[in-house]
Phi, psi and omega in degrees: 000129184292178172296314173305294215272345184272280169357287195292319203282335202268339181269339176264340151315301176305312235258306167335285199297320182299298195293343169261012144302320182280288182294054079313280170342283207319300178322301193304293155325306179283001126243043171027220191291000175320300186314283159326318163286333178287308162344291203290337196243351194232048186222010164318324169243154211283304188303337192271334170270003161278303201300313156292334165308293196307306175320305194273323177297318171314308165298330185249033165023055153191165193256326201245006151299305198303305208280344165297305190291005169297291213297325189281347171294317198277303169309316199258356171098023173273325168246120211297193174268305191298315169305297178348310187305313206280340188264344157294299190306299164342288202306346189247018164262340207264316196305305187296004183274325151331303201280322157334289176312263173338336119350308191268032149063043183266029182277358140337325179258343174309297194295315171298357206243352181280290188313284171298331165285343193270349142279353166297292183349280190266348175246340173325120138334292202249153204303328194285273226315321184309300188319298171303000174289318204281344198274312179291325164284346169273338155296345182236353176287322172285264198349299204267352174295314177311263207322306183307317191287342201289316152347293175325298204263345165327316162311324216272004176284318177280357191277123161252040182257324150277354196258348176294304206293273167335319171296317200292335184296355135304342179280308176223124335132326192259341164302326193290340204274321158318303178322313176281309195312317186277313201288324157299296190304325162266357161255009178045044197204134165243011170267328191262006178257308174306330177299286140344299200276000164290310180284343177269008199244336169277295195302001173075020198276292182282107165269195197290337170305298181261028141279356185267329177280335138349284217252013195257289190292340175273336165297340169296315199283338183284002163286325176307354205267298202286339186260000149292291211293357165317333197288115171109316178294168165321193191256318158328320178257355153293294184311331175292332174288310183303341190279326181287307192286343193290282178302354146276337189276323192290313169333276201314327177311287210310323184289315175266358170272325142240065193277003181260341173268343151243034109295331159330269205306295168331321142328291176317304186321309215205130165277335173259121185301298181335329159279289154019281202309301196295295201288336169275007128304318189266333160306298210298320169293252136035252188334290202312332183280291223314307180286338202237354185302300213316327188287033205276312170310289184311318197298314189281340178277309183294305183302337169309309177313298190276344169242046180334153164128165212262115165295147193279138190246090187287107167294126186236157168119182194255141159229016157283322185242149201218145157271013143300315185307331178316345196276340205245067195284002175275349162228005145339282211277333169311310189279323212281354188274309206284326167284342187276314194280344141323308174289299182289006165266352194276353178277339174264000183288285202311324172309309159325292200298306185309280200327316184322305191278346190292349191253337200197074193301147152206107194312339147340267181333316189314307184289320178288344157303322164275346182295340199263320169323296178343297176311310172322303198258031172278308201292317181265004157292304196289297203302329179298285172347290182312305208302323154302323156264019150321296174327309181284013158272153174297092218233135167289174170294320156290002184277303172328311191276338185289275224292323186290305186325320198284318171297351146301332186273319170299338175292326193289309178314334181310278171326307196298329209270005170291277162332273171018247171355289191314291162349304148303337158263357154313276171326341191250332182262335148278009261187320155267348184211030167043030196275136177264166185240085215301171188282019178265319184321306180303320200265319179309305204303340221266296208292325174299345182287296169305311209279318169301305196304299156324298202275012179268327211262322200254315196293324200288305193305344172287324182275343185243018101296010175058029189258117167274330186306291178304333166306318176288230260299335196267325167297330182272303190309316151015269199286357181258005190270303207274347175283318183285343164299320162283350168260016146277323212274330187277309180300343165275329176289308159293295191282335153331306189317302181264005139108006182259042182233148169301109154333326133326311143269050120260342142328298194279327190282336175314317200278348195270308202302319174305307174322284204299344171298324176276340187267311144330314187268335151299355192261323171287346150317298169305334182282336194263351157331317217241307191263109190312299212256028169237317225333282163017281191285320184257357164298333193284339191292326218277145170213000000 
């Protein structure tokens, strides 16, 4: 192969990968968070998530877009390891829809279909339209990426070394299957590696024998995309990667082991090799969910197996309160007090977890922390509700003032998981932008960071023991939470003054000390619940 025939094959490649990039984008955008929210929500049963996995890949035209925004579903906990399956197997149903197209040999239509989108593109007034431009050059941008390599590989028909090369993957199958396998794994596109073996397969350069182990090994390679984003995530969304390779890999067992009977059925199919490809990309596929759905359950127990360790499990939904229980209001308010306490330990785990990062980041964490915020304001939702028609039951008066204390205490409980929240992106923002922290800064942070973290840890247990005792330590820690923010807040000030502290970071340490200040003060809330005559005084403070 000359430099020029590499050159031209590698720009109609770019050109190939850009357009079904764009006419992806284009789809995706104009249904905007949809796509994700179905991910999330319509995929309780595994067949309806292969429909949906082939559907949302079919529009953002990659298997391995699909199968990340899986893994990123799963890292956050909206989606199980068992929904994941049924929408990977989907996503490499989805995939095969590229190489259809391209089948039918439509680069006649690129350049025109290039010219109007890129004037919908840039001159359109209104968004869809915009969208739909973008979706038409990259619909003609493939097109015209195809036409370039099929140029590209015309020479190589006479080269006979290569064509030696090719023929041998029949011969030996497993060389074809590396082959596919490395050439997906470095352009990170198995539409644009089938895209190739389409243009060699229109020049009669490749026959349909040694593309099916070819193209056996590029549904492997197409994995590489989801277990890199795997890297860094929970253990769950590692396993959710494995599982995308687990099913491609028992495929490919399963293909090449009767590979003289699905070249047979592929044949049969179609005269035009090109079609030949699309359709053993879409057999391949088709078949392999056919086989592997009903095992969907094995499939998540072997990725359990090869990906040992205990995943952290955030229980979610209320598990205390029941609206049967309304009938009863002394154990309504028992239980429904066991749920607000309930609400404040996943709000001090995360207080705990954030202060960690703020000081010593680890992008781990970050997703269980927001899976547990999540929870917090599912649980102040649930818990609110119950409590409102609580309200509407015949409640003596002290029973009335219990249930309004508990909808204040869910609010304050609310709040921390907020603050949290701030906390960790605090932490995600110093952490990005590498700002460092002197070691006085660090040592100020370490004690307000305990001293909140107590009186947060004592308002819950005081409040879901009813302990006054313990409410009186958290109304007396008080003044000593709100003294130390301003002697933190003047000693940060002398050192800007004196030039050894960053500005840049003293941006996170103000927002850390603030934060830990609003979460002192929610804590003397939950406490003052309990203490009558402080109750007041410090909500009007609260922002």
């Amino acid at each position: 192969m000359s430099i020029e025939m590499a050159f031209t094959l590698l720009g109609g490649l770019g050109l190939f990968i850009y357009g079904m990039k764009l006419m992806g984008e284009g789809l995706e955008r104009s249904a905007g968070e949809r796509l994700r929210h179905w991910l999330e929500v319509l995929t309780k049963n595994p067949v309806r998530g292969v429909v949906l996995g082939a559907l949302v890949t079919a529009i953002v035209q990659s298997s391995s877009a699909t199968t990340v925004m899986v893994v990123g579903l799963v890292n956050a906990g909206l989606m199980s390891l068992m929904q994941a399956v049924g929408v990977i197997m989907g996503a490499n149903i989805g995939t095969t829809v590229t190489a259809q197209l391209i089948a039918f040999k439509l680069t006649r239509v690129a350049l025109p279909a290039i010219g109007i989108g890129t004037a919908l593109h840039l001159f359109a007034d209104r968004k869809n339209l915009k969208f739909v431009g973008q979706v038409l050059l990259g619909f003609g941008l493939l097109f015209y990426g195809m036409q370039v390599m099929e140029v590209a590989v015309k020479p190589l028909a006479k080269s006979q070394g290569f064509v030696q090369f090719i023929t041998s993957f029949s011969t030996n199958p497993l060389l074809g299957v590396i082959v596919g396998f490395l050439t997906t794994g470095i352009i990170q596109s198995s539409s644009a590696t089938i895209g190739i073996l389409q243009a060699l397969a229109g020049e009669g350069i490749v026959s349909i024998s040694a593309a099916l182990p070819i193209l056996c090994g590029d549904n492997i390679g197409t994995c590489v995309t989801a277990l890199i984003s795997s890297i860094g995530a929970n253990l769950t969304a590692r396993r959710a990667a494995m599982i995308h390779l687990m099913f491609n890999v028992i495929g490919t067992l399963i293909f090449m082991t009767l590979l003289p009977l699905f070249k047979a059925v592929v044949v049969w199919t179609s005269q035009d090799p090109m079609r030949q490809i699309a359709n053993a990309h879409t057999f391949f596929n088709l078949i392999n969910t056919v086989v592997q759905l009903p095992f969907a359950a094995l499939l998540v127990t072997l990725a359990t197996t090869l990906v040992p360790g205990q995943a952290e499990v955030v229980e979610k939904g209320v598990k205390y309160i029941d609206d049967r229980l309304l009938e009863s209001p002394s154990i309504a308010l028992s239980q429904a007090r066991k749920e607000i306490g309930r609400m404040g330990q996943l709000a001090l785990e995360n207080l705990r977890s954030a202060l960690k990062l703020v000081i010593r980041f680890n992008e781990k964490e970050g997703p269980t922390l927001r899976q547990k915020e999540a929870v917090i304001n599912q649980l102040a939702r649930e818990t609110s509700r119950f409590l409102g028609l609580l309200f509407q039951k015949p409640l003596l008066p002290a029973q009335a003032d219990q249930v309004a204390d508990m909808l204040n205490a869910i609010n304050d409980m609310e709040r921390v998981g907020d603050h949290d929240l701030n906390l960790l992106e605090l932490a995600e923002y110093r952490e990005e932008n590498a700002l460092p922290f002197s070691s006085q800064a660090v040592r100020d942070l370490g004690e307000m960071a305990a001293l909140v973290e107590q009186s947060f840890a004592d308002a819950v247990q005081a409040f879901t023991e009813a302990n006054q005792e313990l409410a009186n330590k958290v109304i007396e820690r008080e003044d000593l939470i709100d003294e130390m923010d301003r002697r933190l807040r003047n000693d940060h000030i002398k050192r800007l003054n004196e030039g050894t502290c960053n500005p840049n970071s003293g941006v996170v340490f103000l927002g850390v000390i603030s934060n830990l200040e609003r979460i002192g003060d929610h804590a003397f809330n939950l406490a003052s619940y309990l203490v009558k005559k402080e109750r007041h005084y410090k909500r009007l403070q609260v922002k």
